[in-house]
N, C-alpha and C positions, 0 to 999 in steps of 0.2 A: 337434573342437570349434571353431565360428565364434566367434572371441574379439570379432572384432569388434561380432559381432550381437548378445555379450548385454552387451559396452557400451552397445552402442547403447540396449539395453530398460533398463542401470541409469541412461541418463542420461535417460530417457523416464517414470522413473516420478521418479526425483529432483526433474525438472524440473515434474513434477507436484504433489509436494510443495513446491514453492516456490509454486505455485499457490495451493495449498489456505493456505500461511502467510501467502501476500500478501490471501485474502480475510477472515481472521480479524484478521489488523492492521489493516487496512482500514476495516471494518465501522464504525470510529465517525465516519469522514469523512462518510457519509449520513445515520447516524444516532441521533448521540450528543446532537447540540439537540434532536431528537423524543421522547428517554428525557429529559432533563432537565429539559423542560416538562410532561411528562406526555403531548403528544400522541398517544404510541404508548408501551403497555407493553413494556418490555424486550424479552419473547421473540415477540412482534407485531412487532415492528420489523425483526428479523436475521432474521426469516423472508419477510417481507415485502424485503429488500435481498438476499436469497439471490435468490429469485427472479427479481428483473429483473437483478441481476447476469450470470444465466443467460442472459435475454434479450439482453440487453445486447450481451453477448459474441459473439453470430451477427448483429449490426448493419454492423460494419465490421473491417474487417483493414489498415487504415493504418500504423497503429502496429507492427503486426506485420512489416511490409515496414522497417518504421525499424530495429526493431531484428535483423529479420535481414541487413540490406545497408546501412546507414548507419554505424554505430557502429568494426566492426572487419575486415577485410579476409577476405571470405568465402574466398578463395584460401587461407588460411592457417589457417583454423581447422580443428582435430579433435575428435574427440568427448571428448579427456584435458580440452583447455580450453575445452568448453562444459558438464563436468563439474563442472571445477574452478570455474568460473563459477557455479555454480549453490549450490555448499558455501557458497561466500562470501555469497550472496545470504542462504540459508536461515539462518545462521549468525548474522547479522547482524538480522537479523527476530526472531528468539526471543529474542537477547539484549534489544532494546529491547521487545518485548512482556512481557519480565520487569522489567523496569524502566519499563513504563510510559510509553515515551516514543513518540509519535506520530512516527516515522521516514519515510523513503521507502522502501517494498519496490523501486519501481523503483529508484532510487538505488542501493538495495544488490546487483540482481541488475548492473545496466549496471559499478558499480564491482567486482565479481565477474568479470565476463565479462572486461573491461580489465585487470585485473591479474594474470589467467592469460595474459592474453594478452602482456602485456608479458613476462612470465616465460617467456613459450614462444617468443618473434619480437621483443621487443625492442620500439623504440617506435614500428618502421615497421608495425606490424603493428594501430594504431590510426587507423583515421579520424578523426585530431583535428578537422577542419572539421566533422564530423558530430557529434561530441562536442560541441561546443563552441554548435553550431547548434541541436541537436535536445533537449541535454540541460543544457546549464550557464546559457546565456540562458533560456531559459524555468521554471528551475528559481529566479533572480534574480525573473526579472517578475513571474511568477504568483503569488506570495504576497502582493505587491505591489498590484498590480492586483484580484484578486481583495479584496483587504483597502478598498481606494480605494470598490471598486462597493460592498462590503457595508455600506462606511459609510456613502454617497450612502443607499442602499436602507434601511436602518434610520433616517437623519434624516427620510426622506421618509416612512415609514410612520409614526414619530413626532408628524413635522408635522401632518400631516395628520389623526390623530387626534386628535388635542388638541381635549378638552374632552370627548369622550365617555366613558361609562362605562368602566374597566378591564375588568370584570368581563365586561362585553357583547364587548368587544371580544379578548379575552383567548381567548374561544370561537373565534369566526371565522377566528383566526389560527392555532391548533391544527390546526384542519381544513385550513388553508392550508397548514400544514407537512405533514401527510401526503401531498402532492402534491408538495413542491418537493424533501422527501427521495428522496420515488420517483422523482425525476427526477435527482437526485444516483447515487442505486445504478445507477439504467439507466446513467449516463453513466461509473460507476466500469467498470460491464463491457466498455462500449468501448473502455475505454483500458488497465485493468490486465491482462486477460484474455488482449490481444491481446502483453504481452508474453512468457509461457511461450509463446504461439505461436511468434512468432518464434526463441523461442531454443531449441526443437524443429526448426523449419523448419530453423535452422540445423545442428542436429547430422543430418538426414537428407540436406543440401546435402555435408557432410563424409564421410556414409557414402558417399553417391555413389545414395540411392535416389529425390529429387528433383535438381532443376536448378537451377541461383542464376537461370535466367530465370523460373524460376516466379513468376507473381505470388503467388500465394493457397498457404496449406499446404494439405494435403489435409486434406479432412473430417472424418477420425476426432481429429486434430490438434486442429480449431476444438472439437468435440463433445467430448473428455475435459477440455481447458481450461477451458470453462464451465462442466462440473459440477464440477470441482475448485475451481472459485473460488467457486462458489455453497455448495459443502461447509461451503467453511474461512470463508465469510459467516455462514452458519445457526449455526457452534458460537459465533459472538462478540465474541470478542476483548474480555473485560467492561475490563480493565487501562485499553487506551487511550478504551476508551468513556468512561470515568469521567474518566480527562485531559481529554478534547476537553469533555466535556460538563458538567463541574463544575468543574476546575484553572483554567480558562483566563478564564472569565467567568462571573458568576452571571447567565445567559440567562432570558429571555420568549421568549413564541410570536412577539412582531414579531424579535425581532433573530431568530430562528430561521427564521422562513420568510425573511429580506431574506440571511441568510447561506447558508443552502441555496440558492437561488436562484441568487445570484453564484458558487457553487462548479458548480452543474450548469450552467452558462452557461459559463461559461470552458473546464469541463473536456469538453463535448462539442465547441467548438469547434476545441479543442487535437487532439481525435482526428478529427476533420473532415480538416484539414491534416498527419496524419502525426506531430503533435507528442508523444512520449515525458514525460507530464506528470508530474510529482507531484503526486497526487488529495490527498495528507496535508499540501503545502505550500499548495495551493490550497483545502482546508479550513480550515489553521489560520488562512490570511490572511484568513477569512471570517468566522470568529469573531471573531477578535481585532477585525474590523471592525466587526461588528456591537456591539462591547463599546464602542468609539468612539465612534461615530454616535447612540450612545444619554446623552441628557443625565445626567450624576450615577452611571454605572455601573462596576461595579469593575473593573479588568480587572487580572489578576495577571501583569505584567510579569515577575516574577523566573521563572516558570513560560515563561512565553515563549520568554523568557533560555534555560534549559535544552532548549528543544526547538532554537532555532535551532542553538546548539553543536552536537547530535545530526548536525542538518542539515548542516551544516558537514564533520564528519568520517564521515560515511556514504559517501561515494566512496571514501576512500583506505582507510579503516577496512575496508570489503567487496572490496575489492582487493588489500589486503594477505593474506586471509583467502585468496580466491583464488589470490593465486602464491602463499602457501603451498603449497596444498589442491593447484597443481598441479607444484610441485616433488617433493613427496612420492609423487606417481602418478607424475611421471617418471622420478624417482628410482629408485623399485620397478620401475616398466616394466610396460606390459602390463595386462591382465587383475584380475591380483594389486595393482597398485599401485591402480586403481581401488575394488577390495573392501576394500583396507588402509583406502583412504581416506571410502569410503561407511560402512567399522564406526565409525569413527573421529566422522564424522556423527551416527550413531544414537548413540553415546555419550556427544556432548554435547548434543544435544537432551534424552535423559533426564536428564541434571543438573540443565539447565537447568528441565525440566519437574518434577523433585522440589523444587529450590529455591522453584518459584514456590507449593507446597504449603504453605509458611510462611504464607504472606499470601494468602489468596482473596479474588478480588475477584469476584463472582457477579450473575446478572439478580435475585436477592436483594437487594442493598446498594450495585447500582452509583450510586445517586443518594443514599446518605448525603452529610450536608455534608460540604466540604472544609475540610480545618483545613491551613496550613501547615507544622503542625509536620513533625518529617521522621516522628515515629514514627505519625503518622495519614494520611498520601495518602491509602494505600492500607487500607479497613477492611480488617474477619477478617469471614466471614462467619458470621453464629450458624446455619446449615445448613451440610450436606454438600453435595455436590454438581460438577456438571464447572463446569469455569471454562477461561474461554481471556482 
């Protein structure tokens, strides 16, 4: 039996399933404004972000070279802690998809990968300048930035309309959103897509069946990443749609298209130059911008409040998760420590996945108002039905 090779295949499909998690959390950074305006019906929307996700994803592989040679010292990684990397990542994703809270999937695989790794090699075994360059400054600005443009871009579409009809202009900006969101999901696939690539590339660098000079992963690599992001796009993710698109500001079609906009501007820019972004910190900065930029709009600060904390401890929180996930495969040793720790996976996923059975949030009732109480975020939905 090649122990090593059908590592290799658990950590290939694993890492695939972190794929399909990061496109289903995901999915409201493009387009949770376009459900909330009505621009786009619910399940028109996440079929419509599947799609160019897809496309998206065979655009560029920048990011993908980030996170397989920038982050942690290819020399030292094995396939036990791009594993254990990956538990922490997934782990981390479902929890806040049950809770609703618009997380970074990158964040939580990068703080994954790092705290297996620190558990396996200590702290020489992290590219901190790469860390600190590619992922902790840009993960600062970008909400920042992104939040500064959306509010310029919502005063000026404001301004500017002043004095015309609502009603007339309320249309035109609809149509406008379906365009700046499709340019949001294109630019999510260039950048979120491209990191299971890399962190695939990396476990075949480890097997020893590519090269750390490669530039590019092999094909079937690019090819199952895409459709796994576009998978776990199309099922939804209603939870955080519902935060991004109703919690955070009670939105119109101008702050929606000036917010998409500044979110697909930043974030294809980021994947341009290699930069490892958070597409969910650079949404919500856009939002929140647009709630700004707009005279007399509400913007629910306290909700803010909780996402940024989230923010906050998603590095160390999916790290921790990590050098668990890889102590306990080292621990076991082998083969066996990996299965220990992949049942161990599917076991909290299903909890987690029965708990969120309490509360369905569906393409049904994702745009009920939002009431602050804590017992209404999230409605029940008066259907059956999948919810993600």
């Amino acid at each position: 039996m090649n122990e090593p090779l059908i590592i290799l295949c658990l950590v290939v499909v694993t890492a695939l399933a972190f794929d399909f998690t990061n496109g289903f959390h995901d999915t409201g950074n493009a387009m949770a404004t376009s459900i909330a305006t009505g621009a786009l019906t619910p399940k028109v929307a996440v079929t419509l972000s599947a799609v160019l996700n897809l496309v998206g994803a065979f655009l560029s592989t920048a990011v993908a070279a980030t996170i397989a040679k920038g982050l942690v010292d290819a020399n030292l990684v094995t396939l036990e802690i791009v594993f254990a990397g990956l538990v922490g990542g997934i782990t981390w994703n479902l929890l806040t998809w049950l809770l609703g809270i618009p997380s970074s999937s990158s964040h939580a695989l990068i703080g994954g990968v790092i705290g297996a790794m620190l558990a396996a090699a200590g702290t020489s075994g992290v590219e901190w300048k790469g860390v600190v360059s590619n992922v902790v400054l840009p993960a600062v600005l970008s909400p920042l930035i992104a939040g500064l443009v959306a509010t310029l871009g919502t005063y000026s579409v404001y301004r500017s309309t002043r004095g015309l009809e609502e009603k007339r202009t309320e249309r035109g900006f609809r149509i406008g959103q379906i365009g700046s969101a499709s340019l949001v999901s294109l630019a999510h696939g260039t950048n979120d897509a491209q990191k299971t690539m890399g962190i695939i590339f990396l476990a075949l660098i480890s097997y020893g069946s590519v090269s750390a000079d490669d530039s590019l992963p092999p094909t079937w690599v690019i090819v199952s990443c895409a459709v796994a992001i576009a998978l776990g796009t199309y099922l939804g993710g209603w939870r955080i749609i519902r935060t991004l698109g109703k919690g955070l500001v009670e939105i119109k079609s101008p702050q929606g298209m000036a917010a998409e906009s500044s979110s697909a501007a930043i974030i294809l820019l980021a994947s341009h130059f290699g930069f490892s972004l958070s597409t969910t910190h650079v949404a919500t900065g856009s939002i929140l911008g647009s709630g700004v930029g707009k005279p007399g709009a509400q913007v629910r600060w306290n909700v803010a409040l909780r996402m940024v904390t989230a923010w906050v401890v998603t590095l160390p929180s999916a790290a921790l998760v990590g050098a668990l996930a890889y102590g306990i495969t080292a621990g076991i040793g082998g083969l066996a420590g990996v299965l220990v720790v992949f049942a161990g996976l599917i076991a909290v996923s299903l909890v987690i996945w029965l708990r969120s059975r309490g509360s369905v949030v569906s393409h049904d009732n994702v745009n009920d108002e939002w009431d602050d109480s804590a017992s209404s975020r999230r409605p029940v939905a008066s259907a059956a039905g999948a919810e993600s």
